[in-house]
KEKEMAR-250179 format. One record per atom (N, C-alpha, C, O): atom name; residue number from 1; x, y, z; residue in one letter. Coordinates in steps of 0.001 Angstrom, whole numbers, plus 500000, padded with zeros to 6 digits. Atoms other than C-alpha are relative to their C-alpha. Layout:
# KEKEMAR-250179
<tivo><atom>CA</atom><seq>NUM</seq><c1>X</c1><c2>Y</c2><c3>Z</c3><type>A</type></tivo>
...
***
This chain:
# KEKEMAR-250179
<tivo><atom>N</atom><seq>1</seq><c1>500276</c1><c2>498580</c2><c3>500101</c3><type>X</type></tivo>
<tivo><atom>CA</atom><seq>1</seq><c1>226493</c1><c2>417382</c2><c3>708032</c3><type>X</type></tivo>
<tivo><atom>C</atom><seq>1</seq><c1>500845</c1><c2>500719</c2><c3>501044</c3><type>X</type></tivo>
<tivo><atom>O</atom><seq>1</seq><c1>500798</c1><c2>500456</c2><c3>502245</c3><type>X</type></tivo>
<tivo><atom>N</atom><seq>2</seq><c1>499211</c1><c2>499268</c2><c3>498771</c3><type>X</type></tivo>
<tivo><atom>CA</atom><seq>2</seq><c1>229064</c1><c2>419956</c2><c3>709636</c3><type>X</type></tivo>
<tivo><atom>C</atom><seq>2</seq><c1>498850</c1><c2>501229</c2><c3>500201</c3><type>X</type></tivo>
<tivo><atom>O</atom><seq>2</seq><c1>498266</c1><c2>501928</c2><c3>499373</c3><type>X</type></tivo>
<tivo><atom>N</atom><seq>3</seq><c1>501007</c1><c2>498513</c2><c3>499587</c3><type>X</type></tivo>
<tivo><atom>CA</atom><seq>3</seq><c1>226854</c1><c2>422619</c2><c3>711649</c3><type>X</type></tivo>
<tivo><atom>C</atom><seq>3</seq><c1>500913</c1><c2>500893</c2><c3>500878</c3><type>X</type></tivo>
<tivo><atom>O</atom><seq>3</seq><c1>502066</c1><c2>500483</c2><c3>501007</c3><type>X</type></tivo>
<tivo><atom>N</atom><seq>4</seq><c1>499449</c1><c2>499359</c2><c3>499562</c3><type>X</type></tivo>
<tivo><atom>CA</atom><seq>4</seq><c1>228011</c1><c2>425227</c2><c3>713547</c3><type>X</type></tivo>
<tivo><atom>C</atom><seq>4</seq><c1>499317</c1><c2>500192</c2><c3>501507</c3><type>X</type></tivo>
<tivo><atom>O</atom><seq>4</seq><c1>498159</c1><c2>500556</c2><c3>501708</c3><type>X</type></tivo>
<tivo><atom>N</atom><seq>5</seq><c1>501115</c1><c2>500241</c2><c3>498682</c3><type>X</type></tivo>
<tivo><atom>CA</atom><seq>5</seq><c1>227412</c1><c2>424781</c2><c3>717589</c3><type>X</type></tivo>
<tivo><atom>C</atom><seq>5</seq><c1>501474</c1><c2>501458</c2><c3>500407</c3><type>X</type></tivo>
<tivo><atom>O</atom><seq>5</seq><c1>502429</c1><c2>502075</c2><c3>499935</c3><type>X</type></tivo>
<tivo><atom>N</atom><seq>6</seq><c1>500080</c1><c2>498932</c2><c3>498721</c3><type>X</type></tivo>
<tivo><atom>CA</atom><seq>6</seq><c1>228053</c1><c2>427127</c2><c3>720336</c3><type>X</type></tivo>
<tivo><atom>C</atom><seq>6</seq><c1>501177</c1><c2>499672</c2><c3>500274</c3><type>X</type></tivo>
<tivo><atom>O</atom><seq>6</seq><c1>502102</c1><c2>500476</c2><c3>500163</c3><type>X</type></tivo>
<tivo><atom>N</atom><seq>7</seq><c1>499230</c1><c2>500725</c2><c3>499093</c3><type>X</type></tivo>
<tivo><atom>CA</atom><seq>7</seq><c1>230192</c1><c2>424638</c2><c3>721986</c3><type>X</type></tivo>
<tivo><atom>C</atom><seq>7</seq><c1>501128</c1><c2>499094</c2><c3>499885</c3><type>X</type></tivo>
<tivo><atom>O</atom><seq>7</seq><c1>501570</c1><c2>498504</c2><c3>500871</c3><type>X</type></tivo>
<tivo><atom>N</atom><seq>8</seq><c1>499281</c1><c2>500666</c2><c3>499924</c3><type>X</type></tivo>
<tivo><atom>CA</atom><seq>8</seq><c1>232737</c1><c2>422873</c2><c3>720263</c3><type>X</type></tivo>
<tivo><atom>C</atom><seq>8</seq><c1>500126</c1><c2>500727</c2><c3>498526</c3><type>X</type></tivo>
<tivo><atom>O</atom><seq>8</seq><c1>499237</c1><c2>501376</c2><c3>497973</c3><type>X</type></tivo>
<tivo><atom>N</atom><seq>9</seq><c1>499637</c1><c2>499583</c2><c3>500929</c3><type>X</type></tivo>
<tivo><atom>CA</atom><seq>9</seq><c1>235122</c1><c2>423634</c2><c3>717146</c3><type>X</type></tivo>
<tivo><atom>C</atom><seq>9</seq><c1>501104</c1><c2>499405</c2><c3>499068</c3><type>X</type></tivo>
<tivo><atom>O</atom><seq>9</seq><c1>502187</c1><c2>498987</c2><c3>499478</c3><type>X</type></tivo>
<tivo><atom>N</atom><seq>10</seq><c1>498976</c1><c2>500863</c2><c3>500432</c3><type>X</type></tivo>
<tivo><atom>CA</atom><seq>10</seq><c1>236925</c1><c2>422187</c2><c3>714737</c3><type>X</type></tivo>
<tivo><atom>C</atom><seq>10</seq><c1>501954</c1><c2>499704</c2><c3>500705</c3><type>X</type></tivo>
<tivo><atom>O</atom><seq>10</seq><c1>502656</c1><c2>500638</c2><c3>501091</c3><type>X</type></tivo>
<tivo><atom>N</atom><seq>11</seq><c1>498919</c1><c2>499468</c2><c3>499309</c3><type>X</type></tivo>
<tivo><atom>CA</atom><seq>11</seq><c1>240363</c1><c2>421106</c2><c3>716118</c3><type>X</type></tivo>
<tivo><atom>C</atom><seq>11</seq><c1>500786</c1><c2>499572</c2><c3>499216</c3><type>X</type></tivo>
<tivo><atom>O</atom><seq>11</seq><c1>500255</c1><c2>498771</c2><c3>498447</c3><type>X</type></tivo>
<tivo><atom>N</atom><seq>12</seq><c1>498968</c1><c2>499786</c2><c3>500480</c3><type>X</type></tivo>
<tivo><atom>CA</atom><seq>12</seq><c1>243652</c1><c2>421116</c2><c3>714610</c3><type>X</type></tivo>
<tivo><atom>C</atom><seq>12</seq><c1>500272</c1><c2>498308</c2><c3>499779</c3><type>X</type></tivo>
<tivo><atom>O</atom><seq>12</seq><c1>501378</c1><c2>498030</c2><c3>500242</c3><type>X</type></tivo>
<tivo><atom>N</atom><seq>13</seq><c1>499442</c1><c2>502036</c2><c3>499948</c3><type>X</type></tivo>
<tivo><atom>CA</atom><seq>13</seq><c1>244109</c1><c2>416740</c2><c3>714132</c3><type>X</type></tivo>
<tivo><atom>C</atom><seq>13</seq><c1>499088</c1><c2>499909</c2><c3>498855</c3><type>X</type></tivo>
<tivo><atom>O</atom><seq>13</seq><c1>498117</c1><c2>500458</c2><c3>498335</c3><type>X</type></tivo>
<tivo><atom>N</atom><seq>14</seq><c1>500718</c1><c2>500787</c2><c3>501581</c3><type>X</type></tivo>
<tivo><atom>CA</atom><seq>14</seq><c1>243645</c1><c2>414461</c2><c3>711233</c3><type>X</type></tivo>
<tivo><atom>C</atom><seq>14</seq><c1>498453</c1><c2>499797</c2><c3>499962</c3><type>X</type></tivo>
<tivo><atom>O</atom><seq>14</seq><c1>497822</c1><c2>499717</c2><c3>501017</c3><type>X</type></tivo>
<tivo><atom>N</atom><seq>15</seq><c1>501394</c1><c2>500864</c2><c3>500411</c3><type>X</type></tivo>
<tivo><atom>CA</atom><seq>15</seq><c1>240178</c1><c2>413322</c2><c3>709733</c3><type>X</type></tivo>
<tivo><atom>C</atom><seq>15</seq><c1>500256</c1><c2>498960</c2><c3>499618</c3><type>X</type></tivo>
<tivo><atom>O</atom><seq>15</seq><c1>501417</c1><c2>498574</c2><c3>499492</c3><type>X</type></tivo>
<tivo><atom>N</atom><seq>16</seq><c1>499641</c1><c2>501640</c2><c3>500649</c3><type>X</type></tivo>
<tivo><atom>CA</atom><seq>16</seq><c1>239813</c1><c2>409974</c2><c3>708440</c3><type>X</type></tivo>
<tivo><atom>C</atom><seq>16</seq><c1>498447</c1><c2>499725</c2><c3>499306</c3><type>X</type></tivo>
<tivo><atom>O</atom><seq>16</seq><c1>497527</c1><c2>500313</c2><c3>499874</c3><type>X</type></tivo>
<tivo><atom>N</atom><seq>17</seq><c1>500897</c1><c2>500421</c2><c3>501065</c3><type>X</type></tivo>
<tivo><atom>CA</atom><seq>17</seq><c1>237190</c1><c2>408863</c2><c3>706102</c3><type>X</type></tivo>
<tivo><atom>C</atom><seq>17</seq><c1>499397</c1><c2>498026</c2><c3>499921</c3><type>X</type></tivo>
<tivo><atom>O</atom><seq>17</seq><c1>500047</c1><c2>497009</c2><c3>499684</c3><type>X</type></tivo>
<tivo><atom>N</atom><seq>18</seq><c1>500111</c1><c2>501595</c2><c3>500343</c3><type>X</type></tivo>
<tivo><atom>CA</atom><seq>18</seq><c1>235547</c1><c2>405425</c2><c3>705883</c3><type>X</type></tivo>
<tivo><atom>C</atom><seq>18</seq><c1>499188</c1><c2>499787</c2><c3>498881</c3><type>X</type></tivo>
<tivo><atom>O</atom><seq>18</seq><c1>498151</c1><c2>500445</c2><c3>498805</c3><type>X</type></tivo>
<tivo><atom>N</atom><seq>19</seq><c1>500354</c1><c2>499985</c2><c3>501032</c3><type>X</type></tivo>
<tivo><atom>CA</atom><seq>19</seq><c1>234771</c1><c2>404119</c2><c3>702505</c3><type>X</type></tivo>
<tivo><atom>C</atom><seq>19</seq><c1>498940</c1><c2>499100</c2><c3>499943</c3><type>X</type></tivo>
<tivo><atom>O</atom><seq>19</seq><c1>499346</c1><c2>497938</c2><c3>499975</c3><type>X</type></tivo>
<tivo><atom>N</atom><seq>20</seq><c1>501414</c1><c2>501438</c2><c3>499956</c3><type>X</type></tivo>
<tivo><atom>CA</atom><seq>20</seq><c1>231142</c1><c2>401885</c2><c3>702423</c3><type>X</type></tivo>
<tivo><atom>C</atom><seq>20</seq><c1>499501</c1><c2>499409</c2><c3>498735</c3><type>X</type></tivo>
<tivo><atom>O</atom><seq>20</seq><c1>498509</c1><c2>498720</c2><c3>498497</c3><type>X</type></tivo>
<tivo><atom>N</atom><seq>21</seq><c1>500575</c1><c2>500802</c2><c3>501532</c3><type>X</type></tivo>
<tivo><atom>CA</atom><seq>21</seq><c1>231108</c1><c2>400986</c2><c3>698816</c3><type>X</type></tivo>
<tivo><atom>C</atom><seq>21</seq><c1>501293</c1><c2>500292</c2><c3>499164</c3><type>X</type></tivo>
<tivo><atom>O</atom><seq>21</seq><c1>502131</c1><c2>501116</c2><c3>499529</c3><type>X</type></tivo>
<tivo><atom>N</atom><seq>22</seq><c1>499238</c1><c2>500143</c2><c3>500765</c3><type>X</type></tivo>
<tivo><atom>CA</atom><seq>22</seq><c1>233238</c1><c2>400570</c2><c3>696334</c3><type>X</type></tivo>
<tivo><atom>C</atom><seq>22</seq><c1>499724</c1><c2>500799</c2><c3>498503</c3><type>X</type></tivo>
<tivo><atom>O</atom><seq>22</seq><c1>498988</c1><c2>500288</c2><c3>497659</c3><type>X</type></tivo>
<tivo><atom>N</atom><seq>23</seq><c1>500652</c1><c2>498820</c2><c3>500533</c3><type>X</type></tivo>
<tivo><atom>CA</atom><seq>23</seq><c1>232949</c1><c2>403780</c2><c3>694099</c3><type>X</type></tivo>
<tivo><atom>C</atom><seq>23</seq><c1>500550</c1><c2>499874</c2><c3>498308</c3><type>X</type></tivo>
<tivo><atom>O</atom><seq>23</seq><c1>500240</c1><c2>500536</c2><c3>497318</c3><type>X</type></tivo>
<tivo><atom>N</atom><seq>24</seq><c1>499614</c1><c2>500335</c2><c3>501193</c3><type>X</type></tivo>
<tivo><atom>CA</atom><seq>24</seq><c1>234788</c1><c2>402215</c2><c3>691387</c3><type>X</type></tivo>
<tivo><atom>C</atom><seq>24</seq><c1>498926</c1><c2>498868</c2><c3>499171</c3><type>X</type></tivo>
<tivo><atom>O</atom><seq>24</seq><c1>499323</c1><c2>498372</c2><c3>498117</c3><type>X</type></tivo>
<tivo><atom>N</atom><seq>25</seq><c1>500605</c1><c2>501424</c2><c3>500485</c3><type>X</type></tivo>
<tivo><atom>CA</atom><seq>25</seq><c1>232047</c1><c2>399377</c2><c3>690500</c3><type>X</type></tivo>
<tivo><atom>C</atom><seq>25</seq><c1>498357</c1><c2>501207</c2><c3>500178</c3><type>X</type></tivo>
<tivo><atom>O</atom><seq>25</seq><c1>497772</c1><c2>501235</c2><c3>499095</c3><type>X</type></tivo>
<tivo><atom>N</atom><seq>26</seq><c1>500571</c1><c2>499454</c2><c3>499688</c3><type>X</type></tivo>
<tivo><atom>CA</atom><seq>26</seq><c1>229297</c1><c2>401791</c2><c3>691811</c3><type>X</type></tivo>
<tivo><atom>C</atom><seq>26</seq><c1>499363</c1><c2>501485</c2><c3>498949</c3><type>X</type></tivo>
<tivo><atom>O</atom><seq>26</seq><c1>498238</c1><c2>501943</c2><c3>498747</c3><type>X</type></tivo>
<tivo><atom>N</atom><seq>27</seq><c1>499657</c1><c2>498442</c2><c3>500130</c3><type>X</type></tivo>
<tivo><atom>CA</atom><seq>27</seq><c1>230235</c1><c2>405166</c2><c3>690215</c3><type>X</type></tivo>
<tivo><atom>C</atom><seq>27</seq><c1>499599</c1><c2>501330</c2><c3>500663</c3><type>X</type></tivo>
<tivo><atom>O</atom><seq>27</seq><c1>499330</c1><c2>502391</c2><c3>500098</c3><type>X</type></tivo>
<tivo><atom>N</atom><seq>28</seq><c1>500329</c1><c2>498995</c2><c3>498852</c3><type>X</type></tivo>
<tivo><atom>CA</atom><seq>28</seq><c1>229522</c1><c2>407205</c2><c3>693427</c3><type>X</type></tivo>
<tivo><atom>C</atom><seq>28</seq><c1>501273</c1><c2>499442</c2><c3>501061</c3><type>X</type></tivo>
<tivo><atom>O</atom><seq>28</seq><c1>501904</c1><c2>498386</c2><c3>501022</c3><type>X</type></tivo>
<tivo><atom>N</atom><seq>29</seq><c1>499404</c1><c2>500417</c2><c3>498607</c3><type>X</type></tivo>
<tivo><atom>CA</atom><seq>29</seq><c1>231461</c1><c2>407099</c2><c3>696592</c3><type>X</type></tivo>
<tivo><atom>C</atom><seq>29</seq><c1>498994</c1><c2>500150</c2><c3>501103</c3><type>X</type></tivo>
<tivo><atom>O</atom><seq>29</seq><c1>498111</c1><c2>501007</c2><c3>501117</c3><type>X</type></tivo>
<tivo><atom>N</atom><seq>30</seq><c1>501199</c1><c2>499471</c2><c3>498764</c3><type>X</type></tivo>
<tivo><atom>CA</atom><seq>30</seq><c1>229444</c1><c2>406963</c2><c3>699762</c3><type>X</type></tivo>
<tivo><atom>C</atom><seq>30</seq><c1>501307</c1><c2>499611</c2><c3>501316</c3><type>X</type></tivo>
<tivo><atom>O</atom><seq>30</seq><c1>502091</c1><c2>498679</c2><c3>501498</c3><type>X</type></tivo>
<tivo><atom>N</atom><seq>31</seq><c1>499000</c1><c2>500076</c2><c3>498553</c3><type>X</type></tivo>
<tivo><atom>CA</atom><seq>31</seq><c1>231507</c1><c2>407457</c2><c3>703052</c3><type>X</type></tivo>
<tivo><atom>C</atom><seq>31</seq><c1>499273</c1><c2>500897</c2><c3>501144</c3><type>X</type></tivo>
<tivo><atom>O</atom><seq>31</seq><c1>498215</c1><c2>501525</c2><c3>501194</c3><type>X</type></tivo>
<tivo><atom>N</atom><seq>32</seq><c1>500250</c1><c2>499523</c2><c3>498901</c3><type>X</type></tivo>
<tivo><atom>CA</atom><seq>32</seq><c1>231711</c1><c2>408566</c2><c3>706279</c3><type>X</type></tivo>
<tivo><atom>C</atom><seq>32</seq><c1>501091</c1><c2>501127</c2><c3>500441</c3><type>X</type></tivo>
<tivo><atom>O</atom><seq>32</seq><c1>502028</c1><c2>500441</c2><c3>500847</c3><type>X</type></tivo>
<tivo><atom>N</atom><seq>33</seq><c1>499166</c1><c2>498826</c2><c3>499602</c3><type>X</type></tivo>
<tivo><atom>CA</atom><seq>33</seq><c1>233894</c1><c2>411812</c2><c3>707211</c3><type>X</type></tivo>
<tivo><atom>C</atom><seq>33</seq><c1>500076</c1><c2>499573</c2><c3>501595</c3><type>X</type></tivo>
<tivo><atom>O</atom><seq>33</seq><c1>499195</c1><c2>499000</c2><c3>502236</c3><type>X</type></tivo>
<tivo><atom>N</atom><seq>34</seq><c1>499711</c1><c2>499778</c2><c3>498072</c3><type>X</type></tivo>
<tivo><atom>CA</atom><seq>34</seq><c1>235431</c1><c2>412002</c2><c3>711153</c3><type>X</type></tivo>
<tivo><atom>C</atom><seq>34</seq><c1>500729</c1><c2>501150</c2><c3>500027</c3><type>X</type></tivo>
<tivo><atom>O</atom><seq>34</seq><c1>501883</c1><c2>501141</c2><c3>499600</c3><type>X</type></tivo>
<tivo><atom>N</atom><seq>35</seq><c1>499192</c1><c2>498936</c2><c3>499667</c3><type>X</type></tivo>
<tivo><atom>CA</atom><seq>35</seq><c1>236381</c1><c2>415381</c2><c3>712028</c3><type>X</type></tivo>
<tivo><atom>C</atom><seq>35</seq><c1>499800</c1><c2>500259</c2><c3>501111</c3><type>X</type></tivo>
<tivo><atom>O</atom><seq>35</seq><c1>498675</c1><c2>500230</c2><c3>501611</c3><type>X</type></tivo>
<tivo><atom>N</atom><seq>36</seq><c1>499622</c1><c2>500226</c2><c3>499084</c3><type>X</type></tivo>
<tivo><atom>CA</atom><seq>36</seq><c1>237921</c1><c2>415812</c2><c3>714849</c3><type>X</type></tivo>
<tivo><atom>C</atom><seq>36</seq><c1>499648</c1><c2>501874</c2><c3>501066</c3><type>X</type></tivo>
<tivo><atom>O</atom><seq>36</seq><c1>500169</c1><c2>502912</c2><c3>500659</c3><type>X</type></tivo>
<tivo><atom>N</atom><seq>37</seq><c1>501027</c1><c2>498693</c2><c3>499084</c3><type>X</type></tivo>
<tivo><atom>CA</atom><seq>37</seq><c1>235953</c1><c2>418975</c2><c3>717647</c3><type>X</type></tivo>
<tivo><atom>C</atom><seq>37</seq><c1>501315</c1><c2>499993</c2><c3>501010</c3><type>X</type></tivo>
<tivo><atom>O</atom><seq>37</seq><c1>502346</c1><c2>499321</c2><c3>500984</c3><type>X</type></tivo>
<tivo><atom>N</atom><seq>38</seq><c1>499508</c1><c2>499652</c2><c3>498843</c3><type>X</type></tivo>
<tivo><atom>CA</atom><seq>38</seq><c1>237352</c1><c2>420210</c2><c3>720595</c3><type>X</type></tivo>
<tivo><atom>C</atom><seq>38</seq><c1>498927</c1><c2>501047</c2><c3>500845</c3><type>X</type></tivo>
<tivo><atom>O</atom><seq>38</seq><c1>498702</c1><c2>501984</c2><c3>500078</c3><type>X</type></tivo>
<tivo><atom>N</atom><seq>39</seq><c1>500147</c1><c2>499029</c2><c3>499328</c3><type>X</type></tivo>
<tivo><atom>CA</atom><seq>39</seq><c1>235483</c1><c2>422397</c2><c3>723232</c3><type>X</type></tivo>
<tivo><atom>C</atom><seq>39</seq><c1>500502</c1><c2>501385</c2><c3>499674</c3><type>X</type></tivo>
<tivo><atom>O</atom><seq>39</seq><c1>501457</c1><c2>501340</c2><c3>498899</c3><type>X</type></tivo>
<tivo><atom>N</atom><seq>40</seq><c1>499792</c1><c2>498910</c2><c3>500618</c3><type>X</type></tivo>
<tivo><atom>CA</atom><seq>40</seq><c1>235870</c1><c2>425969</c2><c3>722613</c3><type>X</type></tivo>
<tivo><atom>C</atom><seq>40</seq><c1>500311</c1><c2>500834</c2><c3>501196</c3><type>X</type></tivo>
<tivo><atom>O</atom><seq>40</seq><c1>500588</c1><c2>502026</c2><c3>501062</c3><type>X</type></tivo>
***
C-alpha cells in the first residue's frame, strides 16, 4: 500500500518488483513492489 507520509517522498530511482508465484500456471500475479522514498 503506497500512503502518503509527512516525511518521505517518492524519489526519482528504479523500482523493482519480486514475482512470488508463477502467474502463468496460477492466473493471478502476486508480487511485491519496491519503491524507492527519500526524505523530503
Amino acid at each position: 500500500v503506497l500512503e502518503q507520509d509527512s516525511a518521505y517522498q517518492i524519489a526519482s530511482a528504479p523500482c523493482f518488483e519480486t514475482y512470488l508465484n508463477n502467474g502463468m500456471e496460477d492466473g493471478y500475479w502476486d508480487i511485491e513492489m519496491y519503491i524507492p522514498v527519500q526524505r523530503k
